[in-house]
N, C-alpha and C positions, 0 to 999 in steps of 0.2 A: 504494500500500500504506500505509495508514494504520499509524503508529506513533507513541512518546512523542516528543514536539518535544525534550527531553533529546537523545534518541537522536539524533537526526537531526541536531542541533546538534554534537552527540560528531564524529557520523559525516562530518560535513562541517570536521573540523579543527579546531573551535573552542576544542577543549581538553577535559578529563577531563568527565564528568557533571556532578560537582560544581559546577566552575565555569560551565558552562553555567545550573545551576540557579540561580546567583547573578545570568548575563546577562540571564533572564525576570526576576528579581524586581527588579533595576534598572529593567525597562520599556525595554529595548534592545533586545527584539525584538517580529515585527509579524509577524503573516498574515493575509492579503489585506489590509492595511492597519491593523488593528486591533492594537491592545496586548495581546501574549500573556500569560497566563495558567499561571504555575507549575502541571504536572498534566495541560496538554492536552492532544491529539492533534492530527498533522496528517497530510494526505498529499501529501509534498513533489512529485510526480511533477504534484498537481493545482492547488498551494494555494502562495503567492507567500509565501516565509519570511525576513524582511530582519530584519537585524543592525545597526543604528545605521544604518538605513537602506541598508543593501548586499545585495544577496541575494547566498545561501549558494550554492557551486556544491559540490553532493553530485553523489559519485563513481557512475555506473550502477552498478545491480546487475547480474550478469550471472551465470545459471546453465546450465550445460553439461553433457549426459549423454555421455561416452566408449566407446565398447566398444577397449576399450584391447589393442592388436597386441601378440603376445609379443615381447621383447627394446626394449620402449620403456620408460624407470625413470620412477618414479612422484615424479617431482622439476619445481622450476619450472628450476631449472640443474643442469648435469651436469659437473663437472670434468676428468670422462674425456672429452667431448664428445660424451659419446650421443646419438641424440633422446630427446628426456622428453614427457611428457604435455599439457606447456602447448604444446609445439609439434605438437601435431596439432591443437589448436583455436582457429580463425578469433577470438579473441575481442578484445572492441575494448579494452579495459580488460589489465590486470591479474589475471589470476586463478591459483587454487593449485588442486592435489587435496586433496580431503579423504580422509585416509589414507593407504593406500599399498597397492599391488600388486607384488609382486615384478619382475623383471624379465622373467620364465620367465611370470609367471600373466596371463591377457590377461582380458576383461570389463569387466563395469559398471565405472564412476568416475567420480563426480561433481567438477566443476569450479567453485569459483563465488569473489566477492571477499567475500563475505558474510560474516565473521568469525563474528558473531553464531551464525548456523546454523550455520555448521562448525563451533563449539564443540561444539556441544551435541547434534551427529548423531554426536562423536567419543567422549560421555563416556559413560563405564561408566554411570551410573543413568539413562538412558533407553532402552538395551538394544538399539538401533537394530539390526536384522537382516539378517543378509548371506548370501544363499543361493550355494550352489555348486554346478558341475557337474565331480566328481573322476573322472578315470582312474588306475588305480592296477596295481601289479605283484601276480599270484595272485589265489587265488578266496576272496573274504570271505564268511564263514557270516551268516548273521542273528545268532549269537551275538557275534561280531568289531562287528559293525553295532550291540547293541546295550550292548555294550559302550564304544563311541565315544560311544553318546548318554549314556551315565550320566556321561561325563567321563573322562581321561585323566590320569593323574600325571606330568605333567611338570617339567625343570628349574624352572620357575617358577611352580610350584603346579598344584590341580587345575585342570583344565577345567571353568567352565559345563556343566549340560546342554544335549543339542542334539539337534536330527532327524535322522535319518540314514536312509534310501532305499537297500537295497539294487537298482540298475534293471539288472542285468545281471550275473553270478557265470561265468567258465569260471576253467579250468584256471589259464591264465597273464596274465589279465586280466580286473580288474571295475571295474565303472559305478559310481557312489553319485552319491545325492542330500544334500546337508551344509546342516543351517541351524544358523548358528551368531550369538548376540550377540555376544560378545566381539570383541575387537580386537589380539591380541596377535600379536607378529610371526611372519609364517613359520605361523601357527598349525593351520590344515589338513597341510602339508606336515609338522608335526612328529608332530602325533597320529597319525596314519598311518603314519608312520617307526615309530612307537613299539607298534603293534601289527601290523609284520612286513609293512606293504605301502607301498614309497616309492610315490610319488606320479610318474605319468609325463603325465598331462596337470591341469592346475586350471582349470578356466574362470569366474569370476562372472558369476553371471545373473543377481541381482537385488542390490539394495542399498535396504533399506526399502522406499518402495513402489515405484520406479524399477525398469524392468526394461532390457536392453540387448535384447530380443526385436526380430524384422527389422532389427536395425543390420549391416550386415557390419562383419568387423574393420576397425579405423582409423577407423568410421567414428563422426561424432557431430553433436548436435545441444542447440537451446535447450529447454529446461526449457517445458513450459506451463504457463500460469497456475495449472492445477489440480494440476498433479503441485508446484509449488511452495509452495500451501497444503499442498497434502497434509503436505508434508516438516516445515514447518512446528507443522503441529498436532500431530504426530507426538512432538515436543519442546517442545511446549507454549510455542512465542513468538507 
């Protein structure tokens, strides 16, 4: 994966950007032999990056889709000693969730060590979208549904607008379909509380372009190449 040699220098320990940008223009560092260049690109996976002659040992990337079992927290550690998220995936590195799912709510959940990405899949202005499949208490009208997509006045402001799917309406239980950008806590299970229908099952299906589709619970796997540009471009890195 081709990136700024800054970056890769950052990412390999060598100290803030800055001072990296100091170590190129010293002429202390080299790829494939040659004297780097403040500005350029490399692709450390392909391309020999030495530091006063040492090469850099950067840390694997490693990204992981979850379909995350109800009653596992969305933590690298648990104080209560639950199991958490990082111990359902084989991964060889270090790695965190990006966001959180409740303890109650199972689905999609990306895992990766990639700081960078996970900033910027988590921040409000890139809008990243996180699709749901809700069970809920009573029968929700199309009104109640569109109602939810206009946004909801909660404790801590309005709700974004969102999609909403009514896929099944009876008496004492209905289906919806929820796309929501935002990322605030609890945020399905509150809006719903909040127009008279708690919430008895949450499932996430998708998270950007990532979906958890044929995974059974618990189960997970590596990112492909394409689903991780995807994510990527997504966030504009």
């Amino acid at each position: 994966m081709i990136q700024r040699l800054q970056r890769v220098l950052a990412s390999a320990g060598l100290g803030s950007r800055r001072s990296c940008e100091d170590l190129i223009r010293e002429g202390r560092v080299t790829v494939d032999g040659r004297t780097a260049e403040l500005g350029s690109s490399v692709d450390p996976s392909l391309q020999a990056v030495l530091v006063d002659g040492v090469p850099i040992h950067r840390e694997t990337l490693e990204y992981w889709l979850l379909n995350k079992p109800k009653g596992v927290v969305s933590t690298a550690k648990d104080p209560q000693g639950r199991r958490t998220v990082v111990d359902c995936v084989p991964a060889s590195v270090r790695i965190f969730p990006v966001g959180r799912l409740d303890a109650d709510t199972t689905g999609a959940l990306l895992l990766t060590n990639d700081g960078a990405l996970a900033h910027r899949l988590l921040h409000p202005s890139y809008g990243v979208e996180k699709e749901y499949r809700v069970v809920v208490v009573g029968r929700v009208t199309e009104v109640t549904a569109r109602r939810l997509a206009a946004g909801i006045d909660l404790e801590d402001g309005v709700t974004a607008p969102a999609r909403v799917v009514v896929m099944s309406s009876r008496q004492t239980r209905s289906e919806l379909g929820v796309r929501i950008h935002e990322g605030r806590n609890r945020q399905i299970r509150r809006m719903l509380e909040a127009v008279g229908h708690p919430v008895v099952e949450l499932h996430r299906v998708g998270f950007g372009p990532l979906s958890d589709a044929a995974m059974v619970s618990g189960a997970s796997r590596h990112l492909e190449a394409s689903e991780i540009e995807g994510l990527r471009r997504l966030v504009d890195l």
